[in-house]
N, C-alpha and C positions, 0 to 999 in steps of 0.2 A: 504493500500500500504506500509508502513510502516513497517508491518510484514514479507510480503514476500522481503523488504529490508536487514531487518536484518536479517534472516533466508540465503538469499543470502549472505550477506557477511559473513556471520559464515561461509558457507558453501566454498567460494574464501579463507577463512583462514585456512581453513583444506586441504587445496589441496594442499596450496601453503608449509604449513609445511609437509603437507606427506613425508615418506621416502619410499613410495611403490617403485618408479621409482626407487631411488639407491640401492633399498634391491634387485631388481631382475636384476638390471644390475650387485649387487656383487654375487649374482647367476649364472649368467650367466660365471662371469670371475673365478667364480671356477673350475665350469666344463671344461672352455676352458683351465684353466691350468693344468689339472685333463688330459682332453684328450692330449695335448701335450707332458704331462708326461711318458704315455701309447705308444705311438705312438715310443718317442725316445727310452723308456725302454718296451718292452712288457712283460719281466717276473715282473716289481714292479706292476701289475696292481693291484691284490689283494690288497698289501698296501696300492695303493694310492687310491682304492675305497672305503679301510674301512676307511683312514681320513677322507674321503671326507663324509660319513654316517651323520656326526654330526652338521658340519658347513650348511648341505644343509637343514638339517633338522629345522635348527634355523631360517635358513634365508624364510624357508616357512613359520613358527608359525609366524613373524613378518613381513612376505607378508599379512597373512589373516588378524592380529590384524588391519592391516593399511585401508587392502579391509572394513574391518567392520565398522571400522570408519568413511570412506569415505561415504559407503554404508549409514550410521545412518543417519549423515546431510542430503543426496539427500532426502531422506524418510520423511523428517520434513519439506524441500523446499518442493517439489512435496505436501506435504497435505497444506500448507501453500497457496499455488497456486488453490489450490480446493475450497478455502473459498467461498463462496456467494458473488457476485459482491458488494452488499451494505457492508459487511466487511473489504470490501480491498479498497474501493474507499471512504473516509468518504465525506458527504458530506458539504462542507463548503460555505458561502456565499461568493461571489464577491464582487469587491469594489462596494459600492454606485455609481447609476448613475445620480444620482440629477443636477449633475455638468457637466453631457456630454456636451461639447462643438459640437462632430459630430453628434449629436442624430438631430440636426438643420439642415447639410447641406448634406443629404444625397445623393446629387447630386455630392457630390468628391468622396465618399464612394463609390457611381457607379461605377465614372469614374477610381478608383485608379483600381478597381475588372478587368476592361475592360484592361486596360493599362497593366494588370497584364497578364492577360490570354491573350494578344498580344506578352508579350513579350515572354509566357513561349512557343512562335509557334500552341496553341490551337485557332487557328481562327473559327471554324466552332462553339466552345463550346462561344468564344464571339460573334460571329453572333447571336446565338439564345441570347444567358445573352441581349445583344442590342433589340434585337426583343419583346424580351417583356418587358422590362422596354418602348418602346415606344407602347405598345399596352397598359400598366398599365396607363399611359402616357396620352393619346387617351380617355380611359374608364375616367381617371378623370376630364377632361375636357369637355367629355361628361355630365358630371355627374354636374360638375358647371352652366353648359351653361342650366341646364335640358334638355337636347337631349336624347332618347331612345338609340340611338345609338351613338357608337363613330365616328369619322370625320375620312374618309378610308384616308383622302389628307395629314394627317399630314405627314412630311416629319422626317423621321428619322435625318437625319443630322443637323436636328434646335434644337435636346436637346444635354444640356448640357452634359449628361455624356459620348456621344457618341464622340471617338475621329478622326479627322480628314481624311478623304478619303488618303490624303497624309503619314499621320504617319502611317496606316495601310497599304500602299502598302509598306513604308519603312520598317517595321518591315515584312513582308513578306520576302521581299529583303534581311534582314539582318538572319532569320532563313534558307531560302533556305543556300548560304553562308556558314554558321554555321555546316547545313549538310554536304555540302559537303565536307568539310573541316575533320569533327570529323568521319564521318561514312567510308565515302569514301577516304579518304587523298588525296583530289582533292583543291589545294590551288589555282589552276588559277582563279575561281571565284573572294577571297579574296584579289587577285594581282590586278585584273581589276578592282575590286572596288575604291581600294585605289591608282592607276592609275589617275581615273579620278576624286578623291575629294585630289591629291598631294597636291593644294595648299592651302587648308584647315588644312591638315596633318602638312604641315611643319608651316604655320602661329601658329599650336600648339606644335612647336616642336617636332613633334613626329616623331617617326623612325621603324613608322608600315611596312611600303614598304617595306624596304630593311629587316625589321626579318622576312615578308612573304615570302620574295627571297633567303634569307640564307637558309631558313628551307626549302624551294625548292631543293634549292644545294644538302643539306645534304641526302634530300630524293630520288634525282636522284644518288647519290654518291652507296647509299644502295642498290641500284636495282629496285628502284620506276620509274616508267610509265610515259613519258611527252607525250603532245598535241600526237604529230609522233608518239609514240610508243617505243622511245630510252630510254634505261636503263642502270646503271652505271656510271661506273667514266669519258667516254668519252663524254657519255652524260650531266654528272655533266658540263666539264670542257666548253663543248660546251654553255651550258646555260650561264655560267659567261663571257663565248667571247662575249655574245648576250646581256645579260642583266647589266652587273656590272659596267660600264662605268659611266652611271649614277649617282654611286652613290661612285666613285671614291674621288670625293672632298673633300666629307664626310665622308666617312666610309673606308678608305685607308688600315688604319691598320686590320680590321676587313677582309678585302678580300685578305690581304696578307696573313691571319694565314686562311682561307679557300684553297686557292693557295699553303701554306707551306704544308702543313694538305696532300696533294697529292702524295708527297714525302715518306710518311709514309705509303703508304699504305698496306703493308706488316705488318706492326705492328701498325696499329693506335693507338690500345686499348692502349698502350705501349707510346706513343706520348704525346709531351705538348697539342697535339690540340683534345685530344679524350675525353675530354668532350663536345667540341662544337657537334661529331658527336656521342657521346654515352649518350644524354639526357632524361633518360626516362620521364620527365614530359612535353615536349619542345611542343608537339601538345595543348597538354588543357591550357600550356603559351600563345601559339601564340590564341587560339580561345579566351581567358578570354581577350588578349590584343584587337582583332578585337571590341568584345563588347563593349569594355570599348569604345573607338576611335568610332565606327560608334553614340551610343548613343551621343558620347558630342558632334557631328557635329548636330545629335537631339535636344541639351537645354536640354537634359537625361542622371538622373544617370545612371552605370553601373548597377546596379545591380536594382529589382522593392521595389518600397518604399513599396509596400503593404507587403514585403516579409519581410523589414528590419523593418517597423513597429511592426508587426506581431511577429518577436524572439525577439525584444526589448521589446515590452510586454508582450509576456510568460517570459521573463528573471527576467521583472520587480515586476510582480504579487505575488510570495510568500512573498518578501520583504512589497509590498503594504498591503498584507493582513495580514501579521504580526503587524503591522503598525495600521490598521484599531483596530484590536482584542486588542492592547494595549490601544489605544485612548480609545475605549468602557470600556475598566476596568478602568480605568484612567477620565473618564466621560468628555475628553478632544474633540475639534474641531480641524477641520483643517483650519488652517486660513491665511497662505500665499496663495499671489497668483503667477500664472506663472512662479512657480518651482517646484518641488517638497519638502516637508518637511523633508525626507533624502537623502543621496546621493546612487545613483542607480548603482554601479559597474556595466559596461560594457566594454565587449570586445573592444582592442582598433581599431577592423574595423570594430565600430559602434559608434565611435567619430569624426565625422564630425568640429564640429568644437572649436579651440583652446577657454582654456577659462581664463580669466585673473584675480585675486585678488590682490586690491592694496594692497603692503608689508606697508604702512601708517593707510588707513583704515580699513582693511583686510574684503572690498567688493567689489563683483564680477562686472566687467567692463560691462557698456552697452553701448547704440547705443549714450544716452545723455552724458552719463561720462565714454569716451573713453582714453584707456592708454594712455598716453605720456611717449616721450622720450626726456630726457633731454641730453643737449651738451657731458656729462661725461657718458653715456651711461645705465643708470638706469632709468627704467621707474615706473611713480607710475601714478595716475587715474587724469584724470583734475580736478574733485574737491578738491582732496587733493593738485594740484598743484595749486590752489586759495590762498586755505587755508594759504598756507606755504609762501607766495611771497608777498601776499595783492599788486599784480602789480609793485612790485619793484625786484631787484636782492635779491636773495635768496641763502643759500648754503643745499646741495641736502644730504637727512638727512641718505646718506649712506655712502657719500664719502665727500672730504674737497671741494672739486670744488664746485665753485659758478656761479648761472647763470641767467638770465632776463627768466622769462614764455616765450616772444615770441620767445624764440630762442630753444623751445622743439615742437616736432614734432609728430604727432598723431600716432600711432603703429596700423597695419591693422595685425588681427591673422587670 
């Protein structure tokens, strides 16, 4: 794979410095000035064809040199691509599984799979994934018990990986929704929903309702279809007569620049308010925001752990296995536990959570030696806040302020 890496970028680096594009567009502006020369003057034509003999001629020799160029690289990609799969794919070993901790509880492993293919709307492909982990299920307890056969009685819904009757009709619930919303731009679903979980919505702060009602506005503003059948700006305005009252207390200013925004209608695009109605990302906003919101009324990430697992350890892996390959030359162990031995750069929407280093000790904060924060506002880790105090007043070894342990306060990240 490597080969045809660098064979590709050799080949992205010849494209990128080719002069083919500007050699035949100063081609082309010769001619163009060649004919308009012709066109004002019709007796210079002679002249201005035999200049023009030389310059066009050059500017061809140094179209093909470029073509051939071009041409050489594709030629060496393209045979580079033809290699024998075993050439191009080396094969390398994996980390050691000695240490699997999941290799034990393959019953989360089910369930993450299940949870997964729930969320992604493939119900019929987890119906069968369930069906037969409780037939494998069935067969092995047959097999303990010595029975010939497995026990037709077991009930699916007693193992563990299978999830709840209820969280599958909600994830049902929540892909229908999702459809309708993304395929169809039918948002009344996702209004009724968050209608009737409001007081949930707002016990989380959140301000789902009124951006599914706004992006409503905007969509009947456009020429979009309600319940009735009405389109447009009358229909827009008629919706905000009917629905926006509600949400007047809270969101004032926001209905006022939807209501200014009407005004403009002749030059929206032109308007302070033509971004609220010229948003080309605003539907997969509002569906990315529904998910987020219906999940945590779940006790569920947005997004599936099996998915963020899964790029977190393709991300993690070359790094590991570089790792691995040095250790083996180095005839070294890996001998921390529950960290890892380097640090693993990740994207930061796959940092979940804050992590702390006391500037005293310069070790990472846990559940037992949690940060503090002291009076003067600098936090360092309770142990080191021990250390430094021996239970009496102390002064805080960043600033001149002095202060008693009990008057620093635990820090939650």
């Amino acid at each position: 794979m490597d080969l045809v890496q660098k064979e590709h970028d050799r080949l992205l680096k010849r494209l990128k410095a080719s002069q083919g594009a500007r050699n035949v567009q100063s081609t082309i502006d010769l001619l163009q000035s060649a004919r308009d020369t012709i066109a004002s003057d019709p007796t210079s034509a002679a002249v201005t064809l035999a200049k023009l003999q030389n310059p066009v001629k050059s500017s061809f020799d140094t179209i093909n040199d470029s073509l051939k160029e071009t041409h050489s690289g594709l030629n060496k990609y393209t045979k580079s691509l033809d290699k024998p799969p075993h050439q191009l794919f080396k094969d390398r070993p994996l980390p050691s599984t000695e240490h699997d901790v999941l290799s034990s509880q393959e019953h989360l492993i089910n369930r993450a799979i299940a949870m997964h293919l729930l969320r992604e709307g493939q119900f019929s492909v987890a119906a069968t994934f369930l069906s037969e982990i409780a037939e494998q299920k069935a067969t092995m307890q047959a097999h303990e018990s010595g029975l010939t056969s497995p026990d037709p009685a077991i009930n699916l819904f007693d193992i563990d990986e299978v999830p709840s009757p209820e969280i599958r009709k909600q994830f049902a619930a929540m892909y229908y929704i999702l459809q309708e919303l993304q395929e169809n731009k039918n948002l009344l679903p996702a209004i009724e929903w968050s209608r009737e979980n409001r007081e949930a919505l707002e016990a989380r702060g959140s301000n789902l309702e009124f951006e599914l009602c706004r992006l409503q506005f905007v969509y009947l503003y456009h020429g979009g279809s309600d319940s009735q059948g009405s389109n447009g700006r009358q229909a827009a305005l008629d919706y905000a007569r009917r629905e926006f009252h509600a949400f007047v207390p809270r969101y004032l200013r926001e209905i006022q620049q939807l209501m200014g925004a009407m005004a403009f209608c002749p030059n929206l695009q032109g308007s302070p308010y033509g971004h609220i109605f010229n948003n080309s990302s605003a539907w997969d906003d509002v569906a990315h925001f529904f998910t987020r919101e219906f999940c945590s009324l779940l006790g569920l990430s947005a997004d599936s752990p099996l998915y963020i697992a899964a790029t977190a350890g393709a991300i993690a892996l070359p790094t590991l296995l570089k790792l691995q390959t040095i250790m083996k030359a180095k005839r070294t162990e890996w001998t921390s536990e529950n960290e890892l031995p380097v640090e693993i750069p990740l994207p930061p929407s796959y940092l979940f959570h804050s992590i702390f280093v006391c500037p005293v000790s310069k070790e990472q904060a846990t559940d037992e030696n949690p940060p503090m924060m002291m009076p003067c506002g600098h936090v360092i880790a309770e142990e080191s806040l021990r250390r430094l105090s021996k239970g009496n007043r102390f002064k805080c070894p960043y600033c001149p302020s002095e202060s008693h342990p009990k008057d620093a306060r635990k820090v939650f990240l």
